[in-house]
N, C-alpha and C positions, 0 to 999 in steps of 0.2 A: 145259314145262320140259325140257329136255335134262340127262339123268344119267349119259352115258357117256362115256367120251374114250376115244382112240387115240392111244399114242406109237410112231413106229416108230423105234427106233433101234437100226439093225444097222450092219452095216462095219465101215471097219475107222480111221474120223479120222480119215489120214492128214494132213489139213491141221493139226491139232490134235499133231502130232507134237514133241516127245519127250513131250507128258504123256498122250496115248494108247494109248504103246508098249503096259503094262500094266494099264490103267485105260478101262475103259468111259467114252468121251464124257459120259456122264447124272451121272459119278460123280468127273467133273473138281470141283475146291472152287473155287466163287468167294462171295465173303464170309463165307468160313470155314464152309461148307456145300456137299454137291453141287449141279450148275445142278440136274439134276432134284428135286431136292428143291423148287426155287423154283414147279418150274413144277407139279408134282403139288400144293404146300401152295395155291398160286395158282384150279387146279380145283377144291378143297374146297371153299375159303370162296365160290367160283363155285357151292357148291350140286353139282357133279358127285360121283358116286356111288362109281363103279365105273372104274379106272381098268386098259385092259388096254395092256401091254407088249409091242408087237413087235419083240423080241429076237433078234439075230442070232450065232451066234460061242458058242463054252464063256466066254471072260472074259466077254463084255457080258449072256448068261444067269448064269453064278454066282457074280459079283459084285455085278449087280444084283438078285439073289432074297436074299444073304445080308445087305445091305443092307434093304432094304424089305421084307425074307417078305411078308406079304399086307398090311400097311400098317395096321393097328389100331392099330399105337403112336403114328399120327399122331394121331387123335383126342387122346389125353394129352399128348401132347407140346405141341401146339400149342391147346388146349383148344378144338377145330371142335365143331359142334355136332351134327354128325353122322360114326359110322366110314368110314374110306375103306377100300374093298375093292382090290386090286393082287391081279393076274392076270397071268398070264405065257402068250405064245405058244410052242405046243409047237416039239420040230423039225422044222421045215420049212425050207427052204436058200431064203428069199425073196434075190431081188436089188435090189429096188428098195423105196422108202419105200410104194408102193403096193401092192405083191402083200403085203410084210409086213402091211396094214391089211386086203387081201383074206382073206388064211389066216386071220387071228385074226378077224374079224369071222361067218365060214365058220365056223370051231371049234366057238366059243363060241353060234353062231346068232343072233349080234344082228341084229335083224330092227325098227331102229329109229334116230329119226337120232344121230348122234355130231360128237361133235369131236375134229379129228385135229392135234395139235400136233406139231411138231420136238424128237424130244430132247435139240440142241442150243441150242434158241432159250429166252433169258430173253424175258419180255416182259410187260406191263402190262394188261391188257383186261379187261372184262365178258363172257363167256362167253354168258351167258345175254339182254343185250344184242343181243348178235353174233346171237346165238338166233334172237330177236323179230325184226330185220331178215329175217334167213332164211326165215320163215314168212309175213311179208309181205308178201315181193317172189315168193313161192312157188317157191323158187329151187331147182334141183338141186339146186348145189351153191354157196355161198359162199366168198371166198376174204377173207381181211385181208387187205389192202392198205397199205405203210405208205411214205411219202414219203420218200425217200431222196436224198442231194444224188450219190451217183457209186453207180449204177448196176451194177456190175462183178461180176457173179458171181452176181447175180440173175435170178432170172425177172421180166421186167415187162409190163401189161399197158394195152391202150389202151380206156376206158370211154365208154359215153354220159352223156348227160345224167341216166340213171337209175341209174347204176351198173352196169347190165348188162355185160360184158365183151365185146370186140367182138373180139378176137384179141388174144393170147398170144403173146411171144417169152419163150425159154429164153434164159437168159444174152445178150443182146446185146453187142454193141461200144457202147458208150457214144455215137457218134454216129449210130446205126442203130436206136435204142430209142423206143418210142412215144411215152414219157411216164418220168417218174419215180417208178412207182408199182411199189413190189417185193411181189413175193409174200411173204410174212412163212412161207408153210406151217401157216398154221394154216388150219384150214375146217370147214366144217360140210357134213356129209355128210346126203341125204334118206334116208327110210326104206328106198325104193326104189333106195338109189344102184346098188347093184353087178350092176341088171338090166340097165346097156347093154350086159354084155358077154356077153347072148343077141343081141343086133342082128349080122345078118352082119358089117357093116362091123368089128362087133367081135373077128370069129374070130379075125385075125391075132395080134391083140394079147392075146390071149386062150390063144392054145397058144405064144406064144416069152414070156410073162410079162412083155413090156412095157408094166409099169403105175407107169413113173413117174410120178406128180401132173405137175408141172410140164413134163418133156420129154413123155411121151407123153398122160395122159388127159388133161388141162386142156384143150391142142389141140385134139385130138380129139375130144371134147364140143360144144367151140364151133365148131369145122367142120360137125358135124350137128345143130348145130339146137339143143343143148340149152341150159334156163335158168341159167347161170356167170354170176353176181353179186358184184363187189367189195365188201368191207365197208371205210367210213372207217377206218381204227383211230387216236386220238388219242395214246393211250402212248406210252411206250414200248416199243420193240423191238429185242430184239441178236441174230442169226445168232453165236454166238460161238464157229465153225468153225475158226478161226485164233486163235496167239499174241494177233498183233496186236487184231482183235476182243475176244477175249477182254479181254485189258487194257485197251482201250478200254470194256469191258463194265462190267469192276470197277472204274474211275475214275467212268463216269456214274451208278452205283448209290449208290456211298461218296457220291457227292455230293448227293445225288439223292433216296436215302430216309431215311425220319425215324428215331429211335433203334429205336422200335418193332420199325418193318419187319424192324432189321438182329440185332431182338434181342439190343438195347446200353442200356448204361446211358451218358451224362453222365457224366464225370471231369474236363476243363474244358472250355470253347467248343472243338469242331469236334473233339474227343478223346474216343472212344466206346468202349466196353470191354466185351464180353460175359462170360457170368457170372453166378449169381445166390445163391452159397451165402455163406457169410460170410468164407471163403477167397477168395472174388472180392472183395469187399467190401474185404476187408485189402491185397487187390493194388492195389486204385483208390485207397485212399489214400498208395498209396507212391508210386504212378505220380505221384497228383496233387501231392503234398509233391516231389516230384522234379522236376516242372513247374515250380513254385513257385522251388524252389532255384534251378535253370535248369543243373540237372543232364541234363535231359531238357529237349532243345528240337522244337519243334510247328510245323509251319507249312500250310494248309492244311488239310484232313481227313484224321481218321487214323481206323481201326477195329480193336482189339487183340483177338486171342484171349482164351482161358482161360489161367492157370496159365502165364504167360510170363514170361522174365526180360529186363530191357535194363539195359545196362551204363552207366555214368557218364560224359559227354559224346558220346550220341549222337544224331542229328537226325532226324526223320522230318517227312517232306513228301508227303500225299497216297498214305498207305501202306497197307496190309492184311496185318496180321500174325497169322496163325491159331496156333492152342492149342500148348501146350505148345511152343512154343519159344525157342531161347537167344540173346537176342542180345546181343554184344562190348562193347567201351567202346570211345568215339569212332570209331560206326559211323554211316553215313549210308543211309539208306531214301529214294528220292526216286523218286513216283511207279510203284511197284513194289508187287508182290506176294509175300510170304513166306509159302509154306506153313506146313504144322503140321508138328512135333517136327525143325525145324531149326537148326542149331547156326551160328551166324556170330564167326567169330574176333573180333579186336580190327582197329578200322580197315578196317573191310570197307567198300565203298562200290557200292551197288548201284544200278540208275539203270537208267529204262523197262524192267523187266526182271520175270521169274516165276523165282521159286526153286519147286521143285518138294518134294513132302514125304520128310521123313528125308534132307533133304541135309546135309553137315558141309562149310565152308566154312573154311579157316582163314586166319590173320592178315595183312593186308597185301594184301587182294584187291580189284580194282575189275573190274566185272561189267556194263556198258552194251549196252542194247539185244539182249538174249540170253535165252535161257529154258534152264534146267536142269531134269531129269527127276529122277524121283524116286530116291531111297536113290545119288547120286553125292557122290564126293569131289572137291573143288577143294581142292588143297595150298596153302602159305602164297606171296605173292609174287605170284600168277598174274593176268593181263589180259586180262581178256575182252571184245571190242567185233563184236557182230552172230552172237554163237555159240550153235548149240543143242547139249546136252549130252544124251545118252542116258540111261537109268537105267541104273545100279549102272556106270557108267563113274569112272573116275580122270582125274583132269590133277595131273600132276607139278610138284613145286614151282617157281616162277621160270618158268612156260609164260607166252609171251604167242599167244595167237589171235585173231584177226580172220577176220569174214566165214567162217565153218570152222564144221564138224558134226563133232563126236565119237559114235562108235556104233559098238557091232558089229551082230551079224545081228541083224533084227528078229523076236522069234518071231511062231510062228502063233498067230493067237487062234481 
């Protein structure tokens, strides 16, 4: 049984930008929760133990340690049957996803195999599964695998009849790619993994620190001879590196998982509400007498925060609206995501889009295809079609934008 995981998550998201600006990657909210929460609560009930964090950057370290400390409150929270331990790697300036998995693994002297997830990636699997193939096939090293219809940004790999991996390309061009089989970044590491990098052929890569998984070790490994094994994986899987992904992430989930998973109650068919004190309880039925009236119109899947307000004729269609926030009368939610303690005027119309948290939105706004950062103001009147907004930015009342970035200077993290 394997009881240890490795996340590395440094950098600086750039793709993930404006909700990265100020916000570690792991601590982005998608269904009304950080992704990393999905995926650490996901290795619990996997039975994993001991979860260490390779951390990069002052925000993505002390946001994520002031967040999780050492992770005990998961047990309670989530009633696991065993405490999770969260470990944090010290400062060390890794550059890649692998030398971070190097240092921390070095530190702490794990001397045993692991599994090494993306602390971007939601995704669906048996851990321990994944495991049992590993030991099997007596593999170095393991990789998920997961079928993908475009290719684009991925590693993909070409297998035999056994799964063994036969060579590795990083990101291809979509007509140059083996197969359609993408690296997911999740793997299972042997006890012995990190002794190839005594093997001469290793030195190079070994004193300039290029220990990317995908561009440099994966190659690398399977150039010399070593056992790199694809695992099936049947789940699902989200890379949720981008806007777009991202949203693509929260629509296939909200659809996808049962009340349970999403930590909702039933308020009517396909209207799901978190919550569980008798103030939540009072809210679902106002929502649901609201429903009823046809004050509040439904269409598709919706999933409500805590402690929210929504005003008298407004629509929601495939929406995720998290805690504490406000929303207008005769506003429309369609396909969209609204963070927590967000205020939306009257008649706001928001469409494919991420509202980012502590935004104040006011009256008369349509908002398409766009994502806004966190703590910004959009004035009353304003148009927005393909625009990402910065955090703590202004748009002045009556702006129309198209195709446009609002931001000033991006700090250091």
């Amino acid at each position: 049984m394997i009881k240890k995981a490795v996340i590395p998550i440094g950098g600086e998201a750039t793709r993930l930008r404006p909700l990265t600006i100020e916000t570690s990657k792991g601590l982005v909210r998608l269904l009304n929760k950080p992704i990393l929460e999905h995926s650490i609560l996901s290795l619990a009930k996997d039975g994993i133990e001991e979860v260490y964090l390779g951390v990069k950057g002052y925000v993505n370290y002390t946001s994520l340690f002031d967040y999780f400390r050492e992770g005990y409150w998961l047990k309670e929270k989530y009633g696991l049957e065993k405490e999770v331990r969260i470990r944090y790697m010290p400062r060390y300036e890794s550059t890649t996803n692998g030398d971070a998995v190097w240092y921390t693994m070095q530190y702490y002297g794990i001397k045993e195999p692991v599994v090494v997830i993306q602390g971007d990636n939601v995704y669906q699997l048996n851990i321990q599964e994944m495991f049992e193939w590993h030991r099997k096939k007596k593999a170095f090293i393991t990789i998920a695998l997961q079928r993908v219809g475009d290719v684009t940004g991925f590693g993909v790999a070409k297998i035999d009849g056994d799964y063994r991996i036969e060579y590795f390309v990083e990101k291809p061009r979509p007509e140059e790619a083996p197969s359609n089989l993408a690296n997911t970044g999740i793997y299972i590491l042997s006890e012995n993994f990190w002794k190839f990098l005594e093997e001469d052929w290793a030195k190079d890569m070994r004193e300039r620190k290029t220990l990317d998984f995908g561009g440099d070790i994966i190659p690398a490994l399977i150039e010399h001879g070593y056992d790199v094994y694809g695992y099936p994986m049947e789940g699902y899987w989200f890379d949720v590196g981008t806007p777009e992904r991202y949203l693509g992430a929260a629509m296939y989930l909200l659809h996808h998982l049962s009340p349970e998973e999403m930590e909702a109650v039933e308020v009517t068919q396909e209207v799901y509400m978190q919550g569980k004190s008798e103030m939540s309880e009072d809210l679902r039925r106002k929502i649901r007498d609201a429903i009823k009236r046809g004050e509040l119109l439904v269409d598709g899947k919706v999933l409500l925060g805590r402690h929210i307000s929504i005003g008298s004729g407004t629509t929601l269609e495939d929406a995720i609206i998290d805690n504490y926030s406000v929303i207008g009368r005769g506003c429309e939610i369609l396909h969209s995501v609204v963070m927590d303690r967000v205020k939306l005027g009257d008649n706001v119309r928001v469409i494919n889009s991420i509202v980012g948290r502590h935004v104040e939105i006011g009256d008369n706004v349509r908002i398409v295809n766009s994502v806004i950062g966190d703590n910004a103001v959009i004035s009353d009147n304003v148009r927005m079609y393909n625009v990402k907004i910065w955090p703590h930015e202004f748009v002045e009342k009556g702006a129309t934008l198209e195709h446009y970035t609002v931001r000033s200077a991006v700090p250091k993290r």
